[in-house]
C-alpha positions as CSV (number, residue, x, y, z in Angstrom):
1,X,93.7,88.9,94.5
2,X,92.7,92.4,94.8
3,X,91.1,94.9,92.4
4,X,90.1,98.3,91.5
5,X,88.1,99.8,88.5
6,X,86.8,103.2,88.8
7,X,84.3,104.1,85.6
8,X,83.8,107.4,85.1
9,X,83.6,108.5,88.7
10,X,82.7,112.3,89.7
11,X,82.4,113.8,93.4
12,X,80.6,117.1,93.3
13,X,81.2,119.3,96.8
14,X,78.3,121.9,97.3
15,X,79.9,125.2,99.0
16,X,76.8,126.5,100.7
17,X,77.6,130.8,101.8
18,X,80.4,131.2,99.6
19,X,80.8,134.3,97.7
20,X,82.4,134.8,94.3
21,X,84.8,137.3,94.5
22,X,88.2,138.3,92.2
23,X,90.3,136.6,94.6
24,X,88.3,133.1,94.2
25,X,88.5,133.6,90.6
26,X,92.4,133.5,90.4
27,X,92.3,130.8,93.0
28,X,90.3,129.0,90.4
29,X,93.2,129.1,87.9
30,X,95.6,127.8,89.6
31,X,94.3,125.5,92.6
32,X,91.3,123.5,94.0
33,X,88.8,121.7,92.1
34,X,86.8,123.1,89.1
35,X,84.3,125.4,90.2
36,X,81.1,124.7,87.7
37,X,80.1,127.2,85.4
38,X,77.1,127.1,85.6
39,X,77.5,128.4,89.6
40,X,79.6,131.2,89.4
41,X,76.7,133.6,90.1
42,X,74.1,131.4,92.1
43,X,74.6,129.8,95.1
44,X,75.4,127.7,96.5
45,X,78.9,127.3,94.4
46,X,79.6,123.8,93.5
47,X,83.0,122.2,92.8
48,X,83.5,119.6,91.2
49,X,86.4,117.9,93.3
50,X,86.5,114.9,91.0
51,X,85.1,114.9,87.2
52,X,85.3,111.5,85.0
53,X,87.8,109.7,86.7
54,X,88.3,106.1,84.9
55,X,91.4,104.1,86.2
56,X,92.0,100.3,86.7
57,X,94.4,98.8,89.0
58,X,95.4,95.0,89.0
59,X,96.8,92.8,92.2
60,X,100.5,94.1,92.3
61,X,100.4,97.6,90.9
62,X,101.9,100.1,93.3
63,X,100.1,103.7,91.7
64,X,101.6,107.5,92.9
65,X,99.1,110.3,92.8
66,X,100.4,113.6,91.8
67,X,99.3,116.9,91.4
68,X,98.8,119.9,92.9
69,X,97.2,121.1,96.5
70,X,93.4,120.5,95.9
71,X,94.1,118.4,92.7
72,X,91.8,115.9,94.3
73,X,94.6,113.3,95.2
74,X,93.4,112.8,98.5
75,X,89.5,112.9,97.5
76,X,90.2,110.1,95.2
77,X,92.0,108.4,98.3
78,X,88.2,108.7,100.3
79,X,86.4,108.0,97.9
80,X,88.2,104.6,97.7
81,X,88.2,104.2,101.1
82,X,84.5,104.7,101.4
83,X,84.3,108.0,103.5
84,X,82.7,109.8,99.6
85,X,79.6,108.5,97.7
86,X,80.7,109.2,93.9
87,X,78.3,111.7,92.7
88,X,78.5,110.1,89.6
89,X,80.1,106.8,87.8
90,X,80.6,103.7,89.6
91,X,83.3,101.9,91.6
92,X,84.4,98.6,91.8
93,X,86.6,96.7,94.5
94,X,87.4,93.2,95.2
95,X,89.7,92.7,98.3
96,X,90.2,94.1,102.0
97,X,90.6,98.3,101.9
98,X,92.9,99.4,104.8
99,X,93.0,103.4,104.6
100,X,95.9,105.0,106.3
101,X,94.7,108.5,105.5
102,X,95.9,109.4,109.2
103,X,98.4,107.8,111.1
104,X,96.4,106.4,113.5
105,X,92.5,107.8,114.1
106,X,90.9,107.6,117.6
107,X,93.2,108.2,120.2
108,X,91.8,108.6,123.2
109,X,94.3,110.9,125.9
110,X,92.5,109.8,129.1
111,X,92.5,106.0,127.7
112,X,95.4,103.7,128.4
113,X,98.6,103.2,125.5
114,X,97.0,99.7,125.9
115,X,93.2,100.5,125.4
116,X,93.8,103.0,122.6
117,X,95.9,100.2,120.3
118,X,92.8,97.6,120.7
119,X,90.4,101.1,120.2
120,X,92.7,102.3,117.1
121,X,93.0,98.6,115.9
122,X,89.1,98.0,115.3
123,X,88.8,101.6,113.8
124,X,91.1,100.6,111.1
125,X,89.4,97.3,110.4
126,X,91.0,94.7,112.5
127,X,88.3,92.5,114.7
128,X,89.0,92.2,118.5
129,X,90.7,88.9,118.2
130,X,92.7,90.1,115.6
131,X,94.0,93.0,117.2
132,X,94.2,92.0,120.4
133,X,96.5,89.1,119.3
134,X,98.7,91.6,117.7
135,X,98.6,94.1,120.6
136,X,102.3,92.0,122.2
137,X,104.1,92.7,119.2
138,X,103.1,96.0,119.1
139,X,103.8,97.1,122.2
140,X,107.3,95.6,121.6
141,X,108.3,97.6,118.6
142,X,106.7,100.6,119.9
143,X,109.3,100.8,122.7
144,X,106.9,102.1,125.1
145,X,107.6,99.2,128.0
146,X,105.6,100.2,131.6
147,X,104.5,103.5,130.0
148,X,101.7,101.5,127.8
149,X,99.4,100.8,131.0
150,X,99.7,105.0,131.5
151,X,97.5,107.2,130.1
152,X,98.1,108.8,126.8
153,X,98.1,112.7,127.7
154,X,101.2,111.5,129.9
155,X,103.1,111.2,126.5
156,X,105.4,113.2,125.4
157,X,105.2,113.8,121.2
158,X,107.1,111.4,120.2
159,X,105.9,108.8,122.7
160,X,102.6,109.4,120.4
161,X,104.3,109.2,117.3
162,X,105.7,106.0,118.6
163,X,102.2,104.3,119.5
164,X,100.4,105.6,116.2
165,X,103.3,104.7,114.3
166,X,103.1,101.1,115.6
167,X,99.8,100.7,115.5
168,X,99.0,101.5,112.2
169,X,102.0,99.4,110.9
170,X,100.7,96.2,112.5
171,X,97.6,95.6,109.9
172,X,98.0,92.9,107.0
173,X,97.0,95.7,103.9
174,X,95.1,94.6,101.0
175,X,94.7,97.1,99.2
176,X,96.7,100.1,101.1
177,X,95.4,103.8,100.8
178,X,98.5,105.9,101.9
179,X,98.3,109.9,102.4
180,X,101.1,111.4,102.3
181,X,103.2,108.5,104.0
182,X,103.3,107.5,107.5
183,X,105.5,109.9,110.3
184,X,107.9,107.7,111.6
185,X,108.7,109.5,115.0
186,X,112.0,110.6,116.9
187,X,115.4,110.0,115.1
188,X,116.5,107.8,117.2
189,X,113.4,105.7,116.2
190,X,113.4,106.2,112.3
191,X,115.8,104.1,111.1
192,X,113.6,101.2,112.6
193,X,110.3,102.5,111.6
194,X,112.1,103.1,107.8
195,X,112.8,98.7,108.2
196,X,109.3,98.5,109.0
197,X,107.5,100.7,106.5
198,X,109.1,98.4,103.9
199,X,108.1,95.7,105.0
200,X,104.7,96.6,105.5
201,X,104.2,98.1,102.0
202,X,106.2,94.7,100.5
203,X,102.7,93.1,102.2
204,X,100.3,95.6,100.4
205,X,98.5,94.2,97.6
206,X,97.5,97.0,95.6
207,X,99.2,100.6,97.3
208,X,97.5,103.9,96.1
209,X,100.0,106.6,97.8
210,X,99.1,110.3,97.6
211,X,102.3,112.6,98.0
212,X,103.6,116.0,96.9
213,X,107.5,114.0,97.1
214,X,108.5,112.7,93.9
215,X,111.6,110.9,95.4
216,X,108.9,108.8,97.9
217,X,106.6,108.1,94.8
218,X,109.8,106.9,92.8
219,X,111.1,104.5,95.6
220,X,107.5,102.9,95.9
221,X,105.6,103.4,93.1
222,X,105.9,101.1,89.9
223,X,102.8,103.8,88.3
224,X,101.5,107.2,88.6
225,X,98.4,109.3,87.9
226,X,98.4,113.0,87.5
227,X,96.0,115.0,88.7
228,X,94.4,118.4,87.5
229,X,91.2,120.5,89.4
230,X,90.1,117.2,89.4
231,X,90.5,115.1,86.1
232,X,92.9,112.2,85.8
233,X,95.2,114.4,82.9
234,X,97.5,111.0,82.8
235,X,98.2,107.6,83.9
236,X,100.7,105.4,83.3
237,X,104.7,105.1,84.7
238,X,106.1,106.9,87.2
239,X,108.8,108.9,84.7
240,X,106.6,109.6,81.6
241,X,103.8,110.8,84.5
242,X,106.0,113.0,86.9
243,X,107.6,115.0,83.1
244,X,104.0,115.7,82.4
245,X,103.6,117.3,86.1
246,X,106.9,119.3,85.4
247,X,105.6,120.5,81.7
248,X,102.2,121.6,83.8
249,X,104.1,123.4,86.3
250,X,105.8,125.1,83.5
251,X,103.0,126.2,81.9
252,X,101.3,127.3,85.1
């Protein structure tokens, strides 16, 4: 059983040799996190990124987080994932985190297709065993064949996208931090990798998915929290949340 409570969490980014300036004044309106008042004339600037952020999520809730470019979606996403200290509140987890906030971090381009999955595989968690037991099956899907004992700059794009793709599909998620979805390669590869991404997230025991798409936090969300310059503005289902977003727009 997996679980998330977040109390009152804040994350404060210091902008040491930024200027204040009319432009970064309008840019404060509309964008970004909330730029302290107490700053504006001193330096450094701080933002607040994320400011009294209280949310609890239960084994089986599937939560969208919407909001606008620099609402602090994806801050949220690190913070739960570790790579943020909370500058304030307190955070509390009980199951196995498996960020995907990229599709698939450490590839290495003079590194065999072969050594980067068991390199890739123990950046995102797995153990050695683990992922070299799993390394078969994704060499399968991926498609790759001979090319997977060849070095990765020999790739062409979508031979990558392949590789991450399978890769970062092949974990057993917990609790899965999603940004912005996964690419799913060459169209002759998608509808498969479509198969597989729901069947991965059906595995997921708590999903928090950061997207600007409405229609992919519909199909996989059952909640959703709105965002604002870094305050959780509302949480609850995916309709009543995304009509709020609209009405915010609106009065943007």
């Amino acid at each position: 059983m997996s679980y998330i409570l977040l109390e009152r969490v804040g994350v404060d980014f210091v902008m040491f040799g930024a200027r204040r300036n009319i432009r970064l004044s309008f840019l404060d309106g509309i964008t970004g996190g909330r730029i302290l008042p107490g700053t504006l004339r001193s330096h450094p600037i701080v933002v607040k990124a994320l400011d009294d952020i209280s949310m609890e999520l239960r084994s089986g809730d599937r939560v969208g987080l919407i909001g606008h470019n620099g609402a602090g979606k994806s801050t949220l996403l690190r913070v739960l994932a570790g790579i943020y200290t909370p500058s304030a509140g307190r955070i509390t987890i009980e199951g196995h985190i498996t960020p995907l906030l990229h599709q698939s971090p450490g590839l290495e381009m003079e590194d065999s297709g072969y050594d980067n999955i068991i390199t890739c595989g123990m950046l995102l968690g797995m153990s050695l065993e683990e992922i070299t037991a799993k390394a078969p099956e994704i060499i399968e899907f991926s498609g790759l064949g001979d090319y997977i004992q060849f070095p990765v700059r020999t790739y062409s794009s979508g031979m990558l996208a392949r590789l991450s793709f399978s890769i970062a599909t092949a974990l057993d998620p917990g609790i899965l931090l999603l940004d912005e979805g996964i690419g799913a390669a060459d169209a002759q590869f998608s509808d498969k990798a479509t198969r597989r991404i729901k069947e991965f997230i059906a595995k997921t025991d708590v999903l928090v998915l950061a997207s600007h798409s409405e229609a992919l936090i519909e199909s996989m969300c059952d909640k959703a929290a709105l965002m604002h310059h870094g305050q959780l503005v509302e949480y609850g289902s995916v309709a009543s949340v995304t009509r709020s977003y609209h009405q915010l727009l609106r009065a943007a």
